[in-house]
C-alpha positions as CSV (number, residue, x, y, z in Angstrom):
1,X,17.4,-42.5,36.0
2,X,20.2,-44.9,34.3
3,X,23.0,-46.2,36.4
4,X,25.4,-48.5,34.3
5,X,23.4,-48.3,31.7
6,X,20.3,-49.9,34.3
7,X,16.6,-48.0,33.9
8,X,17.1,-47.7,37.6
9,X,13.1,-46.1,37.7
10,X,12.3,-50.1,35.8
11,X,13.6,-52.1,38.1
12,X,12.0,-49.8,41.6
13,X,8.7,-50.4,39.7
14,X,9.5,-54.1,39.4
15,X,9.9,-54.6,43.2
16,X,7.0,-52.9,44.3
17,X,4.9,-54.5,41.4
18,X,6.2,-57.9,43.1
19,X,5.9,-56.5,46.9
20,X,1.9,-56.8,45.6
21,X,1.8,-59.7,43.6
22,X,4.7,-62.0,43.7
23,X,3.8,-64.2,40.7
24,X,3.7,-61.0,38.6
25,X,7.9,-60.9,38.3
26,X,8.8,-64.7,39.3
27,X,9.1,-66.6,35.8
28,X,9.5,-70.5,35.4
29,X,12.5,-71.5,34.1
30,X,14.4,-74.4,33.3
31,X,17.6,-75.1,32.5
32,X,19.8,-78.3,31.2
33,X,23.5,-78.6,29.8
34,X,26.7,-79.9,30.7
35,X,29.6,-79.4,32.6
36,X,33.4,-79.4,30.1
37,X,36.8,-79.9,31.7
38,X,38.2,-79.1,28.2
39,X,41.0,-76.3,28.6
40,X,39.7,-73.4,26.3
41,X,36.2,-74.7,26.6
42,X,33.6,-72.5,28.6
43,X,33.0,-74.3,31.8
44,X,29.3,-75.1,31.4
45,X,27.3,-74.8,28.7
46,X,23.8,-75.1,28.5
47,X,20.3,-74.3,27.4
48,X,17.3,-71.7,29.3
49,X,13.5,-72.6,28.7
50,X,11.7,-70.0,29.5
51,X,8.4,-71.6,30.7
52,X,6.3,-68.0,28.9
53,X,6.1,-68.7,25.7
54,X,9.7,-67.1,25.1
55,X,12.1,-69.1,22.6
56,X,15.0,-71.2,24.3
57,X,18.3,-69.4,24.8
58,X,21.3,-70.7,24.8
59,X,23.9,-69.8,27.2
60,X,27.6,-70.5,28.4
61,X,29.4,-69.9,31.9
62,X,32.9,-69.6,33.1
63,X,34.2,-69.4,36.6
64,X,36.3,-66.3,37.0
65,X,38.5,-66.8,40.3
């Protein structure tokens, strides 16, 4: 079943999988950047290491109030 375009089935499997085995769906992660007061700029921008052998991806953020 999709909801919002979610494989709703996935993400049940996912929770029981960690109900079982927690370490199985928590993944390391670290993340560095910077904070911008620049109008126009993104608020934050930074990078995500994934600790799993998965390459670096980077990211920005801004708060939407």
């Amino acid at each position: 079943m999709k909801l919002h375009n979610v494989n709703v089935d996935v993400i049940r499997e996912t929770i029981d999988r960690g109900k079982d085995e927690a370490s199985t769906i928590r993944f390391p992660l670290n993340v560095s950047g910077r904070w911008q007061a620049e109008e126009g700029k993104p608020q934050f921008t930074g990078k995500k290491n994934h600790l799993r052998n998965v390459s670096p991806s980077c990211f920005w953020q801004d708060r939407q109030i």
